[in-house]
ROSE-4610 file (N, C-alpha, C; in Angstrom, 1 decimal, always signed):
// ROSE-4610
residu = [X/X/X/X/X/X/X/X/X/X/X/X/X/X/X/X/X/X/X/X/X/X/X/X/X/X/X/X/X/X/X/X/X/X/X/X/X/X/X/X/X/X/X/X/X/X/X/X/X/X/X/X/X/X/X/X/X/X/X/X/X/X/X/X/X/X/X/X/X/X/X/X/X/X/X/X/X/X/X/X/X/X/X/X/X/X/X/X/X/X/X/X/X/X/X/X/X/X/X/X/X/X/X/X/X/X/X/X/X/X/X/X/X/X/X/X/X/X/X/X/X/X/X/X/X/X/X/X/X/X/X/X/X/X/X/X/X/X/X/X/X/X/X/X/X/X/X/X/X/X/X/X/X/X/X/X/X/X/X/X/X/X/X/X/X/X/X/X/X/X/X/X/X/X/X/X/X/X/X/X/X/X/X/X/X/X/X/X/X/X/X/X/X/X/X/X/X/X/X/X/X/X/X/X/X/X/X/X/X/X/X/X/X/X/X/X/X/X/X/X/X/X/X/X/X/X/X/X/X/X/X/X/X/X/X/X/X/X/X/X/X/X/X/X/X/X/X/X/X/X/X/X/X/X/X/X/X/X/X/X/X/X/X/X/X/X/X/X/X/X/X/X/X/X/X/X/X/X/X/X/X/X/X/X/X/X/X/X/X/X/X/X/X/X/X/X/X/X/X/X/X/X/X/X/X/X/X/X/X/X/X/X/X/X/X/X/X/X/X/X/X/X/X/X/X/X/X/X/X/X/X/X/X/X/X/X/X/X/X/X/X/X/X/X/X/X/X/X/X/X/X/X/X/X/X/X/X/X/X/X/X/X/X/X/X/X/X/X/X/X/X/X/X/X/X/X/X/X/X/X/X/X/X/X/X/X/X/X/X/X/X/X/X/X/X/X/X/X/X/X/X/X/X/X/X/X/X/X/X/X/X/X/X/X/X/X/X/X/X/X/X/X/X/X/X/X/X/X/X/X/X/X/X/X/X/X/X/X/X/X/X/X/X/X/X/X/X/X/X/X/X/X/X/X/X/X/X/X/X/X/X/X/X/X/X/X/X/X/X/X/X/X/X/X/X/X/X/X/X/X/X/X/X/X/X/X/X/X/X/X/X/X/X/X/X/X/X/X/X/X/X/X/X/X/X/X/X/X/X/X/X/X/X/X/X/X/X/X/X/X/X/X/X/X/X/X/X/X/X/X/X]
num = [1/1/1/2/2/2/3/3/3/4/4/4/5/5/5/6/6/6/7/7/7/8/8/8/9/9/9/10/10/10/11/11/11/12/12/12/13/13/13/14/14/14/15/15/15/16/16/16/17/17/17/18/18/18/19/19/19/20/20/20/21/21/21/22/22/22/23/23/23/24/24/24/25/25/25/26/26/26/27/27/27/28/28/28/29/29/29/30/30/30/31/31/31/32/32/32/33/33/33/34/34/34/35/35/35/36/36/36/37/37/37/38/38/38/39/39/39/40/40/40/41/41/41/42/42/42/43/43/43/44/44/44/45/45/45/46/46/46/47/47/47/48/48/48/49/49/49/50/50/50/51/51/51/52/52/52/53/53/53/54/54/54/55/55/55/56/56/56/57/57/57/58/58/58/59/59/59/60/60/60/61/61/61/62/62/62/63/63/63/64/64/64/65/65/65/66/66/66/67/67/67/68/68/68/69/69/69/70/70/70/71/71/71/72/72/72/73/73/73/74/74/74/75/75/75/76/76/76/77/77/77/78/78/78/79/79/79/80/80/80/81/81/81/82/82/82/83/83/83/84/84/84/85/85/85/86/86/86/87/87/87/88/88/88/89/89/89/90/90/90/91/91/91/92/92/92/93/93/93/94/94/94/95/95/95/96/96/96/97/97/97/98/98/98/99/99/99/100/100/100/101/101/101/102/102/102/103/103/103/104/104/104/105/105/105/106/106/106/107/107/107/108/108/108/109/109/109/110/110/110/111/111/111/112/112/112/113/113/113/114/114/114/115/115/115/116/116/116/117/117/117/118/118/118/119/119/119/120/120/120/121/121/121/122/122/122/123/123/123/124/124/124/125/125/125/126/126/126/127/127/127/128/128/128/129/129/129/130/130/130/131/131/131/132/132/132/133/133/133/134/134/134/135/135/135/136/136/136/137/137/137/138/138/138/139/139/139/140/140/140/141/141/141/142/142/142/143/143/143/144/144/144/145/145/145/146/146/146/147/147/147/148/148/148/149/149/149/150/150/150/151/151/151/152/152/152/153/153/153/154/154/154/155/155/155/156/156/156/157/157/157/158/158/158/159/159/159/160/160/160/161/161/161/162/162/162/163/163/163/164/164/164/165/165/165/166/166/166/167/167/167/168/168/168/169/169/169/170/170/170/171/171/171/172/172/172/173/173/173/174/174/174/175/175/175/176/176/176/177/177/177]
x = [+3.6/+3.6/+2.6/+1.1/+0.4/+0.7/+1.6/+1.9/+2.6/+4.0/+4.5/+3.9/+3.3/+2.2/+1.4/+1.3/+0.1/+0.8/+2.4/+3.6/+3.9/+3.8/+4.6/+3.1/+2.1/+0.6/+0.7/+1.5/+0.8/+1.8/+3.7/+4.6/+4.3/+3.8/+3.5/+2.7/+1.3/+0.4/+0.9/+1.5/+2.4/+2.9/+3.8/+4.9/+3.8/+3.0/+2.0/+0.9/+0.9/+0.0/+0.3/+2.1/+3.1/+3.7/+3.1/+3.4/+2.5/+1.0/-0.5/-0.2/-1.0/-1.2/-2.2/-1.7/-2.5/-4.1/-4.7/-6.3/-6.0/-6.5/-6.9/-8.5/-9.2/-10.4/-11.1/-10.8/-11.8/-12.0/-12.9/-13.0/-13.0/-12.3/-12.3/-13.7/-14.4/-15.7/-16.3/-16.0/-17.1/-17.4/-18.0/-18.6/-17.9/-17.3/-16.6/-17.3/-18.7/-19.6/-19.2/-19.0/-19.2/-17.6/-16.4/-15.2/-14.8/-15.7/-15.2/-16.6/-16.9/-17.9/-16.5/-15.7/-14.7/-14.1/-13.8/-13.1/-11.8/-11.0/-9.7/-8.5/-9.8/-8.9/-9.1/-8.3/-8.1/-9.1/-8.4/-9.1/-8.6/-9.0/-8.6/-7.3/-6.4/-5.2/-6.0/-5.7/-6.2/-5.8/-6.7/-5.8/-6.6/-5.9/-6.0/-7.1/-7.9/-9.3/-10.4/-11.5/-12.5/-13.3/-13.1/-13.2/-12.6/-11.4/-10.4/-10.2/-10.0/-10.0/-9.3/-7.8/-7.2/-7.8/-7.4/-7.3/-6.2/-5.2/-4.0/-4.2/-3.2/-3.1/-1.8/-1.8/+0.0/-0.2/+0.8/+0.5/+0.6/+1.2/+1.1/-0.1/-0.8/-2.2/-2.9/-2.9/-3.7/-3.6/-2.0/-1.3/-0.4/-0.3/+0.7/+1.6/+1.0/+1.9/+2.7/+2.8/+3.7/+4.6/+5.1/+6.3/+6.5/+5.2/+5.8/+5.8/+6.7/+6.9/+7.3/+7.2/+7.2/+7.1/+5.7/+5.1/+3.5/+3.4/+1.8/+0.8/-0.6/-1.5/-2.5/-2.3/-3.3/-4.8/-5.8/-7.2/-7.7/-7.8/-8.3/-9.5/-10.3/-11.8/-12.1/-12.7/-13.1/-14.3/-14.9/-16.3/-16.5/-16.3/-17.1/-16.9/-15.9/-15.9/-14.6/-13.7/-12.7/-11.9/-11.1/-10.2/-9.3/-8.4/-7.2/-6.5/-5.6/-4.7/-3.4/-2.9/-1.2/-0.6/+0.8/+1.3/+3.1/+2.9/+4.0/+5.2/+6.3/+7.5/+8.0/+7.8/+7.8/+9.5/+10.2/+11.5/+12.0/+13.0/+13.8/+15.0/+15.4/+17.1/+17.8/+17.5/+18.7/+18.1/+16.4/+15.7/+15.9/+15.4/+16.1/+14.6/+13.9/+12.6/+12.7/+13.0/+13.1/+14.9/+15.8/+16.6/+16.6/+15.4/+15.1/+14.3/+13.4/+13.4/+12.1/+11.2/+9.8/+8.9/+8.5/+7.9/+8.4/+9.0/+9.8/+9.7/+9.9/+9.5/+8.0/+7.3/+5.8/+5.7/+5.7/+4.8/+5.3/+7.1/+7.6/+6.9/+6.4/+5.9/+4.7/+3.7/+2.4/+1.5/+3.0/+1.7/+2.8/+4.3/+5.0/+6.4/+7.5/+8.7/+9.0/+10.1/+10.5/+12.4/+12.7/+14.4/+15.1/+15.5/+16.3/+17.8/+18.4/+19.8/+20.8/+21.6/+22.8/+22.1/+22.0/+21.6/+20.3/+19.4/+18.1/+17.8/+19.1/+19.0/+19.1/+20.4/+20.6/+19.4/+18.0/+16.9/+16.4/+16.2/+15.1/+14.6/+13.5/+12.3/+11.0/+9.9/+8.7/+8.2/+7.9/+7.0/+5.2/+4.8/+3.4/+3.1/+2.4/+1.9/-0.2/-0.1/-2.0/-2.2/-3.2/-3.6/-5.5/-6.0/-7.6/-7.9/-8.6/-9.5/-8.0/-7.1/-6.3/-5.4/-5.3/-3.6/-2.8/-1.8/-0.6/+0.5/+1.0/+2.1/+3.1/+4.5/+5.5/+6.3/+6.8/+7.7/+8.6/+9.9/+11.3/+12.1/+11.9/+12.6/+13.4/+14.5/+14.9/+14.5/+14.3/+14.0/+15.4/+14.8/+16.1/+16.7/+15.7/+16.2/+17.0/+17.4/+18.2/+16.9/+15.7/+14.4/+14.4/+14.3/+13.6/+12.2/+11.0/+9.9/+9.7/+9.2/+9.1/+7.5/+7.0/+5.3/+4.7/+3.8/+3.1/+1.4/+0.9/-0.6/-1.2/-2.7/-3.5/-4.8/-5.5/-6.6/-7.1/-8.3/-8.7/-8.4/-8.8/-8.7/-9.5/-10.5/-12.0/-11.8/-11.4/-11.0/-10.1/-9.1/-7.9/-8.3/-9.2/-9.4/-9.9/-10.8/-11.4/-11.1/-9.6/-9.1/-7.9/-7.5/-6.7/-7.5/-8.7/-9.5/-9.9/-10.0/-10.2/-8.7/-7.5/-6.8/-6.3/-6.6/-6.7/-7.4/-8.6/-10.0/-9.2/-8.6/-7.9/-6.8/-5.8/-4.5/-5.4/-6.5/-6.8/-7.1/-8.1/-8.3/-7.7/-6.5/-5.7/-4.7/-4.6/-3.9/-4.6/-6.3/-6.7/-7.0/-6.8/-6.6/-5.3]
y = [+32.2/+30.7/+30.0/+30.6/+30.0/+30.1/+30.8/+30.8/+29.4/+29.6/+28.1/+27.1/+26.9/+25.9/+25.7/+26.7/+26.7/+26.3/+26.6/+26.3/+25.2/+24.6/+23.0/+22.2/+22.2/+21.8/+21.5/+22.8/+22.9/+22.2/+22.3/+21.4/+19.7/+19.8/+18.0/+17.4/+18.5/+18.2/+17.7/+18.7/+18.7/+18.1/+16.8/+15.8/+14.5/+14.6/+13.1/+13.2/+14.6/+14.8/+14.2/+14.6/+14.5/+12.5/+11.8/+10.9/+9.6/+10.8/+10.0/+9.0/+7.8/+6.9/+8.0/+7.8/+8.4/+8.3/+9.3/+9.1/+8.4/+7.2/+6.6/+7.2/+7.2/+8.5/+6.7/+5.6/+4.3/+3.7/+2.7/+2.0/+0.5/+0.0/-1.4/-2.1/-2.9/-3.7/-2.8/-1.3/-0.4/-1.0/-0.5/-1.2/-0.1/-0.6/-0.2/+1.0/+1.0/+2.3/+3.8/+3.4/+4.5/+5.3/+4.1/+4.7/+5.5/+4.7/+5.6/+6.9/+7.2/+8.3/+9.7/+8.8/+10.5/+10.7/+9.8/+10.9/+11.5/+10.5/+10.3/+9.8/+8.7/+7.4/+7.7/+6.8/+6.8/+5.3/+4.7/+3.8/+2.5/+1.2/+0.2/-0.4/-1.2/-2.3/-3.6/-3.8/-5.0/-5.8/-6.8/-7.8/-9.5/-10.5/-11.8/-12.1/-12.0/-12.3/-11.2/-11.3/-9.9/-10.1/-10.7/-10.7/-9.9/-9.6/-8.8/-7.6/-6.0/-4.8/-4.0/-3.4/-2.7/-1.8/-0.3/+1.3/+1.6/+2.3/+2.4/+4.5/+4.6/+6.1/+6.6/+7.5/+8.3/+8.1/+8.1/+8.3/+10.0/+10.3/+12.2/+12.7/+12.0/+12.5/+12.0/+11.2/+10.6/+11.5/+11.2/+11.4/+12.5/+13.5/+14.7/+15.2/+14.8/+14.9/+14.4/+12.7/+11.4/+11.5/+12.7/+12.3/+11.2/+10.3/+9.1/+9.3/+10.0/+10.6/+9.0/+8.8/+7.7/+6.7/+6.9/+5.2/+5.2/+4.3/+4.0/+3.2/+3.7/+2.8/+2.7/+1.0/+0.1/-0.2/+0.1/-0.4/-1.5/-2.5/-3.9/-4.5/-3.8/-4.8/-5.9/-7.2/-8.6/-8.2/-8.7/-8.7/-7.3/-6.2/-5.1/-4.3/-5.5/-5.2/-4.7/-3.2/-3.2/-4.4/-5.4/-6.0/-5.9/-4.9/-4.5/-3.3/-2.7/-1.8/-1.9/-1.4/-1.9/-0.8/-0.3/+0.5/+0.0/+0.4/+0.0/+1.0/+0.5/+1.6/+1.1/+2.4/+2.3/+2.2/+1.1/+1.3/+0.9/+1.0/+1.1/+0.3/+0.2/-0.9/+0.0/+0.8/+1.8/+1.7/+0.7/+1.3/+2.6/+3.7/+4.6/+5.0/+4.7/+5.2/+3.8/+2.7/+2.0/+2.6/+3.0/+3.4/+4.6/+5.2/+6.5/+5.7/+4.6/+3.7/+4.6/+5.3/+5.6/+4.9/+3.8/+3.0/+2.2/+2.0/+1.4/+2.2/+3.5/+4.2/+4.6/+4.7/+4.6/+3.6/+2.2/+0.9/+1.1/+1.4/+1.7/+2.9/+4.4/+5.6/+5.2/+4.2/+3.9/+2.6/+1.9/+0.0/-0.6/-0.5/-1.3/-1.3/-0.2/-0.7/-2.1/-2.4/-3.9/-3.8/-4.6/-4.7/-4.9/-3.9/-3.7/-4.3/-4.3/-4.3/-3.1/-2.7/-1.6/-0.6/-1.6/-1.1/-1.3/-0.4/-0.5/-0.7/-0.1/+0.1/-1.6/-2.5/-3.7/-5.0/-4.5/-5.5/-5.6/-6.9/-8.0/-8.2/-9.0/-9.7/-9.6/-9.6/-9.9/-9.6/-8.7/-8.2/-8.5/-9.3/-9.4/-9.0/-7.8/-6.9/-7.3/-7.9/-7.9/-6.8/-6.2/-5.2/-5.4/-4.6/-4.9/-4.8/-6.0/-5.2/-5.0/-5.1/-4.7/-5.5/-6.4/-6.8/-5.9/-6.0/-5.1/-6.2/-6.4/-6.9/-6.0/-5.9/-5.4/-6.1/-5.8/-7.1/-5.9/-6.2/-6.0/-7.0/-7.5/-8.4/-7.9/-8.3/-7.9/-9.0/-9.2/-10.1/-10.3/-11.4/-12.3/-10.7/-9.5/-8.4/-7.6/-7.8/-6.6/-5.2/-5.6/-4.7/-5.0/-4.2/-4.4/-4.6/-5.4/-5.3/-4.7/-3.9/-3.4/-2.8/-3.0/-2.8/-2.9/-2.5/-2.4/-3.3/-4.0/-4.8/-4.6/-3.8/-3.5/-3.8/-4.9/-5.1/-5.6/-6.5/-6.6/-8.0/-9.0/-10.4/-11.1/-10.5/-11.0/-11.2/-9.7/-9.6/-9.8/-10.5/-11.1/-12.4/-12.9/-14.3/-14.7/-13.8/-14.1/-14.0/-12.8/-12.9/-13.8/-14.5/-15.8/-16.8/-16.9/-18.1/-17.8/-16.8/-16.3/-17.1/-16.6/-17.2/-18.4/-19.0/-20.4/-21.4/-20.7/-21.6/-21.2/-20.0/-19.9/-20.6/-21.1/-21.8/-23.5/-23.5/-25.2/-25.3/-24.4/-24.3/-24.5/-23.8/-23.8/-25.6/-25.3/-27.5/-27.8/-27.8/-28.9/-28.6/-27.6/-27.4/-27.9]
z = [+29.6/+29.8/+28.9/+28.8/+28.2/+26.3/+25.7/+24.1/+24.3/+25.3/+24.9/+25.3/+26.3/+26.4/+24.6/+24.3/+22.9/+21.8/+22.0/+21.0/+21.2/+22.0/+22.3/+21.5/+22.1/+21.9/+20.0/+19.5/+18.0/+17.6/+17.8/+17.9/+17.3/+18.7/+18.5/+18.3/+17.8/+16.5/+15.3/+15.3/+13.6/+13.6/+14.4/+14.2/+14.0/+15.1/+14.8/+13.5/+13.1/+11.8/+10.8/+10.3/+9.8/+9.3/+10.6/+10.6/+10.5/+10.1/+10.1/+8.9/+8.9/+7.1/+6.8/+5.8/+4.0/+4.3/+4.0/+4.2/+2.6/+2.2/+1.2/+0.3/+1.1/+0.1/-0.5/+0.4/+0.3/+1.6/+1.4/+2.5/+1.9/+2.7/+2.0/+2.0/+1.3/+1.1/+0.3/+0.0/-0.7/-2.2/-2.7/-4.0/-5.3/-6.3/-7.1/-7.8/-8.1/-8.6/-7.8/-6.1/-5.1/-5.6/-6.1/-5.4/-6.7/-8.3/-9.3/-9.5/-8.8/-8.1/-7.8/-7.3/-6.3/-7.5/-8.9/-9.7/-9.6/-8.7/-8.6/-9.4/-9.9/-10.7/-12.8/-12.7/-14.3/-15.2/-15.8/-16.2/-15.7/-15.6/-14.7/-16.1/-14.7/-15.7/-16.3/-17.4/-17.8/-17.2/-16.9/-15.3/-16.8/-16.1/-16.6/-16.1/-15.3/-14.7/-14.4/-15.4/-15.3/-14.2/-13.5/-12.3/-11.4/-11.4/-10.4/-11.4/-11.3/-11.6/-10.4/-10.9/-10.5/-11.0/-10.5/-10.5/-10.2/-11.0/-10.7/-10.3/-9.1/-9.0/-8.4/-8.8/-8.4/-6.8/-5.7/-4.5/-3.8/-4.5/-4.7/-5.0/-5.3/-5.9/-4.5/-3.9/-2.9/-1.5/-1.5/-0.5/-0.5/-0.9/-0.9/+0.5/+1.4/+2.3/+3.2/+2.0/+2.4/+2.1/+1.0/-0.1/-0.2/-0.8/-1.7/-2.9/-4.0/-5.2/-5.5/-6.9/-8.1/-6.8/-6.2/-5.7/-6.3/-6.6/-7.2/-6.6/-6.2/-5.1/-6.3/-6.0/-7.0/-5.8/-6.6/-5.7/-6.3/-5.5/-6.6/-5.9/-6.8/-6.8/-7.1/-6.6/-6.6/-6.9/-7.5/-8.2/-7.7/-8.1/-7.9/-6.3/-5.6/-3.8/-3.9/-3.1/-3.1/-1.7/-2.1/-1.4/-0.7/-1.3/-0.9/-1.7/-1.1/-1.5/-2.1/-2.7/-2.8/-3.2/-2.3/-2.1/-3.1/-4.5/-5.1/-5.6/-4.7/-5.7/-7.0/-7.7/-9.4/-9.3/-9.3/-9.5/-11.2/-11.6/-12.8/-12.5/-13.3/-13.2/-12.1/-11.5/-10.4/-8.9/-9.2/-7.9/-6.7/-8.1/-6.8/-6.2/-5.8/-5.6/-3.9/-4.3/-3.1/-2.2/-3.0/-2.2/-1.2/-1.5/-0.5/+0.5/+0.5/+2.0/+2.1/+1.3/+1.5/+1.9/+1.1/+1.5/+2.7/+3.1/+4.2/+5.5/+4.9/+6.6/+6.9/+6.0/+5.7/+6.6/+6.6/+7.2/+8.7/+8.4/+9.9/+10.8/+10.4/+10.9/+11.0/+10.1/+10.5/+11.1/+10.9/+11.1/+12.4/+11.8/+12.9/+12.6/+13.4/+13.4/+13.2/+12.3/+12.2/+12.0/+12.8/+12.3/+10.6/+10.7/+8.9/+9.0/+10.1/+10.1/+10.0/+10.3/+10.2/+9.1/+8.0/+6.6/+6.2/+6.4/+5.3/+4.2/+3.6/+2.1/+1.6/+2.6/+2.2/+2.8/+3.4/+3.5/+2.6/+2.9/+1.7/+2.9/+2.4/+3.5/+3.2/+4.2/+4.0/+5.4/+5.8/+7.5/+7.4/+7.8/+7.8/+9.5/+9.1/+10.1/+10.5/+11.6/+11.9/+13.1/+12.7/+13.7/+13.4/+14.6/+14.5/+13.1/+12.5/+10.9/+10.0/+10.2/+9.3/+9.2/+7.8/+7.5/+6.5/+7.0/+6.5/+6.1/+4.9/+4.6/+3.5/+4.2/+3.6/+2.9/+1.7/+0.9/+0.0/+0.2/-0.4/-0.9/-2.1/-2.5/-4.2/-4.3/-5.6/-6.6/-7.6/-8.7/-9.8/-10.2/-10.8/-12.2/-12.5/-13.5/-12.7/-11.4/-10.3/-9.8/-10.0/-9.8/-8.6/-7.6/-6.2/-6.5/-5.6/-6.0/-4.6/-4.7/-3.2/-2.8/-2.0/-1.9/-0.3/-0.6/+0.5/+0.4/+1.1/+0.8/+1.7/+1.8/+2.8/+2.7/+3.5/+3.6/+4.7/+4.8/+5.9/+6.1/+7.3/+7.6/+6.9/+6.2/+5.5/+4.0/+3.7/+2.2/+1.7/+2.9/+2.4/+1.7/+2.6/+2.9/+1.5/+1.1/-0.1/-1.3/-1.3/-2.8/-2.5/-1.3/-1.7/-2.2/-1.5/-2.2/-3.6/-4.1/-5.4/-6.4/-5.7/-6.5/-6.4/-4.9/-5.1/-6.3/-6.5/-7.2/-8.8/-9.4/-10.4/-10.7/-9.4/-9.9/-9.7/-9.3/-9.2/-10.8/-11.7/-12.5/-13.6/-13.4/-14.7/-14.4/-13.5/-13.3/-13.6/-13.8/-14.1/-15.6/-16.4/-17.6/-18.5]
């Protein structure tokens, strides 16, 4: 009695293990010195504002036992602060990387079931998920090239707050240019 007691126990370890978020290997607000310390990352995307610095990384490399295969997690530092995360599927004219619904069952297995309809494959939309310390927003939209943009945004209520005002104070800038 006591193995299957010990079999069931290890069972349904492995299903909620299985269905943990990604240790990311950051913390949000950490300081950009500490995170290119772990030696994970490559070199940053040239962004329009040297102020803001992505880190682009395979999600297989982060996460290996998400099978998020051709999804890529961008770390974007605001002056030197990480802000947020972004969980992007690398799609192609066929989006077949969003047609396997990885990222989609990701936000669903970790932040919050949401209704897709009959068909998953055929949502569009935009799920803004708040939990303690954490905003989550999901977005599936196709674009005017037939590209699904499909992604994941993770940060906090604080460091949201401050890279919209970041690009607030940029779009006042350029109107008034």
């Amino acid at each position: 009695m006591k193995i299957l007691i010990k079999s069931f126990i290890i069972v349904i370890l492995s299903i909620v293990s299985s269905y943990s978020a990604c240790d990311l290997k950051a913390e949000f607000g950490e300081k950009k010195e500490v995170f290119e310390k772990r030696e994970m990352i490559g070199r940053t995307f040239p962004l329009e504002y040297p102020e803001l610095e992505v880190f682009p990384v395979l999600a297989d490399d982060i996460c290996p036992n998400q099978k998020l295969k051709d999804v890529g997690i961008e770390y974007r530092f605001l002056n030197n602060e990480l802000v947020a995360i972004n969980f992007v599927a690398l799609n192609d004219d066929r989006n077949l990387v969003s047609e396997k619904l990885l990222l989609m069952n990701y936000v669903k297995n970790n932040y919050k079931k949401f209704d897709t309809g009959k068909n998953p494959n055929s949502y569009e939309g935009v799920e803004v998920i708040e939990k303690t310390n954490l905003f989550v927003v999901y977005q599936r939209i196709t674009g005017d090239d037939g590209i699904k943009d499909e992604q994941i945004y993770l940060s906090t209520p604080e460091l949201d707050e401050k890279l919209s005002k970041f690009y607030a104070e940029k779009e006042m800038e350029m109107t008034k240019n």
